[in-house]
C-alpha positions as CSV (number, residue, x, y, z in Angstrom):
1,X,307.4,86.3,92.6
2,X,309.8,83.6,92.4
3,X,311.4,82.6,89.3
4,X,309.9,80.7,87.1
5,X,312.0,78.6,84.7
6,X,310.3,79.3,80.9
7,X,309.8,75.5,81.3
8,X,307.0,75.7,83.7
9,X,305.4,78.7,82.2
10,X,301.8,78.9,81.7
11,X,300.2,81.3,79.4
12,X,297.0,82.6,77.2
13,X,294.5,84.8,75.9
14,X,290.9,85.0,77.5
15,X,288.5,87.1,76.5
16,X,285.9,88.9,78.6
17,X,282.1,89.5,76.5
18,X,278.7,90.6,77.4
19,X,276.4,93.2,77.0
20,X,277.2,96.7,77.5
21,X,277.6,97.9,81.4
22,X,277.4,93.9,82.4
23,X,280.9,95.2,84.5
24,X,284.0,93.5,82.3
25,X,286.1,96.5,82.5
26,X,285.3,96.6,85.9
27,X,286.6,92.5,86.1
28,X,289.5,93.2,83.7
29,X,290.5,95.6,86.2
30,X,289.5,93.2,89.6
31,X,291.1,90.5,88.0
32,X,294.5,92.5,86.9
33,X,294.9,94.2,90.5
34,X,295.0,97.5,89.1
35,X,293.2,99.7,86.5
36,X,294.1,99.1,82.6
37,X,290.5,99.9,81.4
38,X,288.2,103.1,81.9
39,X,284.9,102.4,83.9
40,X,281.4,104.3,83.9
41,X,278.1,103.8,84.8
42,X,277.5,104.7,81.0
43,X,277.3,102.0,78.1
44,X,279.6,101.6,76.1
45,X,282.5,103.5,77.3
46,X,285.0,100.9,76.0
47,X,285.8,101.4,72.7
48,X,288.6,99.3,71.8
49,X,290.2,95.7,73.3
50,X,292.6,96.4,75.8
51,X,294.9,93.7,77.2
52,X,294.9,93.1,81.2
53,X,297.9,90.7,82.0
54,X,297.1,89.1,85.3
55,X,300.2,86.8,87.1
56,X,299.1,83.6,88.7
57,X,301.4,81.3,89.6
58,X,303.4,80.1,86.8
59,X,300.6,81.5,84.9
60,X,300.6,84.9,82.7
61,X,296.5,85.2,82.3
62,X,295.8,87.6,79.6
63,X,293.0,89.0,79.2
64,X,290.8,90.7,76.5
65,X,288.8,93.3,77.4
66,X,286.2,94.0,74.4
67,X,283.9,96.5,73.8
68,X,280.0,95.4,74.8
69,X,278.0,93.5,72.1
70,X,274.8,95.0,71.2
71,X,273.0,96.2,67.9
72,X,274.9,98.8,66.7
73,X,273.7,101.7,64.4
74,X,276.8,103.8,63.7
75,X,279.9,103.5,62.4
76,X,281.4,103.6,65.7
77,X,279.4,100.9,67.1
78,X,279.9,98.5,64.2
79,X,283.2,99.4,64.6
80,X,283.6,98.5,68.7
81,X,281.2,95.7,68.1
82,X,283.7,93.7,65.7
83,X,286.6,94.8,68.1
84,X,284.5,92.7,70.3
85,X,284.0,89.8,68.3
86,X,287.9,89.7,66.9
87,X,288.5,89.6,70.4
88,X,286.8,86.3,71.1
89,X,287.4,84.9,67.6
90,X,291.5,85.1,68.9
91,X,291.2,84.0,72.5
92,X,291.7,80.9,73.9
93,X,289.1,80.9,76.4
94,X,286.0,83.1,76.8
95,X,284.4,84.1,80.0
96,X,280.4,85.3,79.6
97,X,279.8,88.4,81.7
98,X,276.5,88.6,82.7
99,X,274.8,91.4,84.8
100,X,272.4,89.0,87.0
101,X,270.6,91.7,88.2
102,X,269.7,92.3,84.6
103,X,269.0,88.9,83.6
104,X,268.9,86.9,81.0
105,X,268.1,89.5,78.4
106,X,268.1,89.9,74.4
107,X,271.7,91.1,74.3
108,X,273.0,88.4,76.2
109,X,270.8,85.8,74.4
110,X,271.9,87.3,71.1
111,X,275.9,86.8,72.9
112,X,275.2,82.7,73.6
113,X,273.3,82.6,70.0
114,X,276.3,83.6,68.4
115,X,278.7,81.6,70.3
116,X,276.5,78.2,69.3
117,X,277.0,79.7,65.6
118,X,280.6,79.5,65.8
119,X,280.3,76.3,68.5
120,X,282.5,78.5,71.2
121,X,282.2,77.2,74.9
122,X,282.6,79.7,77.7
123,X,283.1,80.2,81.0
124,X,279.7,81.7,82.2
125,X,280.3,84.3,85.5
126,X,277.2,85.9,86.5
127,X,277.8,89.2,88.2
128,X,276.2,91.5,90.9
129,X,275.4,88.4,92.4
130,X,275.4,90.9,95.3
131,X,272.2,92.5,94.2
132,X,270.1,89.2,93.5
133,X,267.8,87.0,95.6
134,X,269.3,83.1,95.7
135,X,266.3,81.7,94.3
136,X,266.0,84.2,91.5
137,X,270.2,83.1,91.0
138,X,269.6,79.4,90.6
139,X,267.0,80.1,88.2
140,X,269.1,82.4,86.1
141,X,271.9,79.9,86.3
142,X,269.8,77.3,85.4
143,X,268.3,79.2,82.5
144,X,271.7,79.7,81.6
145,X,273.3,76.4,81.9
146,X,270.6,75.2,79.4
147,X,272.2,76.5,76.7
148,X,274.4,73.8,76.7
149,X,277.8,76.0,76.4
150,X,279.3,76.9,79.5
151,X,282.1,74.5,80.7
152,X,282.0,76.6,84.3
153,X,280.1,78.7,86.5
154,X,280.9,81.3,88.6
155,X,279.6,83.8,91.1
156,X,280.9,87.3,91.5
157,X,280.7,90.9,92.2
158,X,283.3,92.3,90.5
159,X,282.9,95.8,92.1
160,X,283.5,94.4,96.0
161,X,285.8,91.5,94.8
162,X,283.5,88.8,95.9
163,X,284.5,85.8,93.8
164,X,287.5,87.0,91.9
165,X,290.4,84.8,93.9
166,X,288.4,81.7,92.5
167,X,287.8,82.8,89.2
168,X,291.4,83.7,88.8
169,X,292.8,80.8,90.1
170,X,290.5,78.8,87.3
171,X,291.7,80.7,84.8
172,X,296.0,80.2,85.7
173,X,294.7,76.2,85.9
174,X,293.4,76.9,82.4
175,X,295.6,78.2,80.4
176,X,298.0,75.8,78.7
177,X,301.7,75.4,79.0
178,X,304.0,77.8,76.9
179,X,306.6,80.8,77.4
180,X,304.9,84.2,78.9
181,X,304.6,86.6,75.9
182,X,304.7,90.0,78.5
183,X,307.5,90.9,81.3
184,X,305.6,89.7,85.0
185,X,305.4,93.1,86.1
186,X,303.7,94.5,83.0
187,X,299.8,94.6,83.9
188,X,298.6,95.8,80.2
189,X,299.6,96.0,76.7
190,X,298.2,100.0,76.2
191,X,301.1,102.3,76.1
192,X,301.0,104.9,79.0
193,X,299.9,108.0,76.7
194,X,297.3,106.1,75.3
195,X,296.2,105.1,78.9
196,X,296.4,109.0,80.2
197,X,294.0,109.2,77.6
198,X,291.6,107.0,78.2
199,X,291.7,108.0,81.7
200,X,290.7,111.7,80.9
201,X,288.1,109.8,78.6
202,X,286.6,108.7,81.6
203,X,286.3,111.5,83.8
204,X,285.0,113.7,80.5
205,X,282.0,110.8,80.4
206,X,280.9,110.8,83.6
207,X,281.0,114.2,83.8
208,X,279.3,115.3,80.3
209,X,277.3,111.8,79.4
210,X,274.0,113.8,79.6
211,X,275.4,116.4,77.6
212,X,277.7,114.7,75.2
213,X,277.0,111.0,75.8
214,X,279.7,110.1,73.0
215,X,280.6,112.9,71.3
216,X,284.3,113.2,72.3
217,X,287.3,111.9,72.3
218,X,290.9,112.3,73.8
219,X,294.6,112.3,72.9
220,X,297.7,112.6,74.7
221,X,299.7,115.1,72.1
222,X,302.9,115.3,74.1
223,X,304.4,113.9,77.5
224,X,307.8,114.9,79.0
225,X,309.7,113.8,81.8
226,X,310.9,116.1,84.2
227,X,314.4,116.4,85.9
228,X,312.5,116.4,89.0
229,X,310.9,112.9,88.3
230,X,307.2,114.6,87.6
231,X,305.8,114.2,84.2
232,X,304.0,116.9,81.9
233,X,301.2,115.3,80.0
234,X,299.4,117.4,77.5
235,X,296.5,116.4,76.3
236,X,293.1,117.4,73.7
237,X,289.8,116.8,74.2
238,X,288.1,116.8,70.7
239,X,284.5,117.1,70.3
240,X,282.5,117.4,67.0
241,X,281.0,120.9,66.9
242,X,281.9,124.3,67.7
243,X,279.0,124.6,70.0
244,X,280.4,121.5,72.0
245,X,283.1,123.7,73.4
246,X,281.5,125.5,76.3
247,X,279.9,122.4,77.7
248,X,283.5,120.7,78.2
249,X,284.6,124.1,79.1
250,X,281.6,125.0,81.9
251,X,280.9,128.2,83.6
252,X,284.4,130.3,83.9
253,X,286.1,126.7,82.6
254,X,284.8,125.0,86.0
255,X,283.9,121.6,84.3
256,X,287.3,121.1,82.5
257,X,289.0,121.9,85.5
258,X,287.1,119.5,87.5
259,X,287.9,116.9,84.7
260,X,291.8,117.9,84.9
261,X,292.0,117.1,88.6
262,X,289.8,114.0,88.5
263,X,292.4,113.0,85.4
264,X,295.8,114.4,87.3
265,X,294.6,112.6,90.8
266,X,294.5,108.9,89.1
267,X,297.2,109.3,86.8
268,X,299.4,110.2,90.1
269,X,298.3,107.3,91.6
270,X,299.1,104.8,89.1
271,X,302.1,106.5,88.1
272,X,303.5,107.0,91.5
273,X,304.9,110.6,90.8
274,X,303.6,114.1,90.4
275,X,302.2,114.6,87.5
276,X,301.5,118.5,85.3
277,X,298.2,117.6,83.4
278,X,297.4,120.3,80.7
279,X,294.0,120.1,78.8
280,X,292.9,121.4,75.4
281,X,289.6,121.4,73.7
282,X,289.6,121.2,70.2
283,X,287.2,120.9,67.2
284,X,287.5,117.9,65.1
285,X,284.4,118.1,63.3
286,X,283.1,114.5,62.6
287,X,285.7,112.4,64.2
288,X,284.0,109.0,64.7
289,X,283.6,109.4,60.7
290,X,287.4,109.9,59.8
291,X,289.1,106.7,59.0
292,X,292.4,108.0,60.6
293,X,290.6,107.9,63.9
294,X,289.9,104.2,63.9
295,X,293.4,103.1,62.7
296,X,295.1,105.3,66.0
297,X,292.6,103.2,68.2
298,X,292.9,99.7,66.5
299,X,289.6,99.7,65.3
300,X,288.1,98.6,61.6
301,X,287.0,101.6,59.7
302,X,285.1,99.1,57.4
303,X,283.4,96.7,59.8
């Protein structure tokens, strides 16, 4: 990139909402370049916002990837859900996910009902347009457009890239003048142990979600660099219960060595260097009910 005089610079904060699985990390991610949020087929896999700084132009496009809004029952849900919210409540602009294969359903209605509450306008993308009949699409989008909040449409499928160029190029139009708050080449605002994390998260879910669909969660405890450039990165998957252990484990410790090599494969790749990925399992008996937990991950113990 050129440079770009702090005169000219463009920047802000959108955030990305919908229902759970409607495919925002997966458009964080799309719209980024590169990976900064874990994906599953699974709902609610994200738990916390994380930041995806996207360059356009003069433009530093930050974006919010919240948890999915739906009704939550636990603590841990109430907790993601409010991440959620704060995250639109701060941005400057919100984009709408919604999963047009699935419709227009209560979640998402519950989404627009809230946003007339607190007269938001948003930027309605409808995605998996890929998976949709036309006429069944101009319906949903005029069903949607109804509603009377949506500034914008637009059309995507954030898994091929189908309409991502135009959506980002809206967005860099959008936001308004003002100095960029991240260095250009930084893509997210999670640290990298955190990330490592997270990415072990993921391969841990969609290997166990039948088994333990929520029930664990991962820390980096140390990272070292190496003399050789290589990193060490060791890490703990906790669970809940004692009798937890032998499902991340597997027959002769198959399953968590399937995870560790899923987890050390994409870490190489987005670290660009050999990477010695050691994994722990640990019992920390009722984690999503400590409040220590929630204050590591920038969630609300109280919400």
């Amino acid at each position: 990139m050129n440079e770009v005089s702090q005169a000219d610079q463009r920047c802000g904060f959108v955030a990305v909402v919908g229902a759970p699985n409607a495919g925002k990390s997966t458009l964080v991610n799309a719209l980024v370049g590169t990976k900064v949020s874990i994906v599953s087929p699974k709902v609610q896999t994200t738990r916390f916002r994380v930041m995806g700084i996207a360059m356009v132009g003069e433009a530093q496009v930050i974006l919010v990837d919240t948890p999915g809004i739906f009704q939550p029952k636990k603590r841990l849900e109430r907790a993601m859900v409010a991440a959620a919210w704060g995250g639109t409540n701060d941005a400057d602009h919100i984009c709408l996910l919604i999963d047009a294969a699935r419709g227009y359903d209560d979640e998402s209605r519950a989404i627009v009902d809230k946003l007339k509450e607190t007269k938001r306008q948003a930027i309605l993308v409808l995605n998996k347009v890929d998976l949709v009949k036309r006429d069944k699409l101009l319906g949903l989008t005029a069903q949607l457009d109804a509603e009377g909040i949506f500034t914008d449409v637009f059309m995507i499928s954030a898994l091929k890239g189908d309409g991502i160029a135009d959506l980002l190029a809206h967005l860099g139009k959008l936001v308004a003048p003002g100095p960029w708050m991240f260095p250009e080449d930084q893509v997210s605002d999670l640290p990298q142990r955190l990330l490592a994390a997270e990415i072990t998260r993921e391969k841990a879910f969609i290997a166990l979600y039948q088994e333990l669909p929520y029930s664990l969660h991962v820390e980096t405890e140390k990272w070292e660099e190496k003399e050789d450039g290589s990193a060490r990165i060791d890490q703990v998957i906790y669970v809940e219960r004692e009798s937890q252990k032998p499902i991340v484990l597997g027959k002769a410790g198959r399953q968590i060595k399937a995870i560790g090599a899923s987890a050390r494969q994409e870490l190489e790749e987005l670290l660009e260097r050999r990477v010695h990925l050691f994994i722990h399992i640990k019992v920390r008996e009722d984690w999503s009910e400590k409040r220590g937990h929630y204050s590591e991950i920038g969630l609300d113990f109280d919400s």
